[in-house]
C-alpha positions in Angstrom: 16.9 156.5 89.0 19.4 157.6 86.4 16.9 157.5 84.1 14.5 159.2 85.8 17.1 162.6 85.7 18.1 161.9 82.2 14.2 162.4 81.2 13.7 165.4 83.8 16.4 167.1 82.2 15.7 166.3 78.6 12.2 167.6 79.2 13.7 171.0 81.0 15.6 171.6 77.8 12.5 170.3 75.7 10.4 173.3 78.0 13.0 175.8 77.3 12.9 175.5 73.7 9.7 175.6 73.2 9.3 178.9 75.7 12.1 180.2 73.5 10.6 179.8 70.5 7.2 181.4 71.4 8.7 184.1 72.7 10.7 185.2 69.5 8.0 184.2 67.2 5.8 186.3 69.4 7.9 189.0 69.5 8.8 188.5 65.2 5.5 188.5 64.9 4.7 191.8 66.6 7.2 193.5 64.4 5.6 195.6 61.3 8.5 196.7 60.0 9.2 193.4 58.5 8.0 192.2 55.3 5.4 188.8 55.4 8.7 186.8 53.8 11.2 187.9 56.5 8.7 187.3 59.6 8.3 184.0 58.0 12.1 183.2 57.6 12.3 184.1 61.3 9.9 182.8 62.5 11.0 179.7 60.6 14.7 180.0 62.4 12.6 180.4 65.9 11.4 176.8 65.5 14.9 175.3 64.8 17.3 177.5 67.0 15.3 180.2 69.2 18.1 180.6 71.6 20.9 181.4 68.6 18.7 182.9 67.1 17.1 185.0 69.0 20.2 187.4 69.8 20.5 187.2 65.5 17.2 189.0 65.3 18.1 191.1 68.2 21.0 192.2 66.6 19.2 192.8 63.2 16.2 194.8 64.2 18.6 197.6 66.2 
């Protein structure tokens, strides 16, 4: 049974990421004002990290 929560939980976090990511490479992807090289480093940095990363980008872009 222990098991069985280790994996449910594993594959939350494994959902989350992956939400994450497409979300900021989405959004990265949206944004025009960034050249082809800088959507690629962050979009790059949104497969990796999306969470840390996504409040970087947010940062950056204001």
């Amino acid at each position: 049974m222990t098991e069985l929560i280790i994996y449910a939980i594993i594959f939350l976090l494994l959902i989350g990421h992956t939400l994450m990511a497409a979300k900021m490479y989405r959004q990265v992807h949206e944004n025009k004002t960034l050249s082809l090289q800088e959507r690629n480093h962050w979009k790059l940095k949104a497969l990796v990290f999306p969470g840390y990363f996504w409040f970087k980008y947010k940062e950056s872009v204001k």
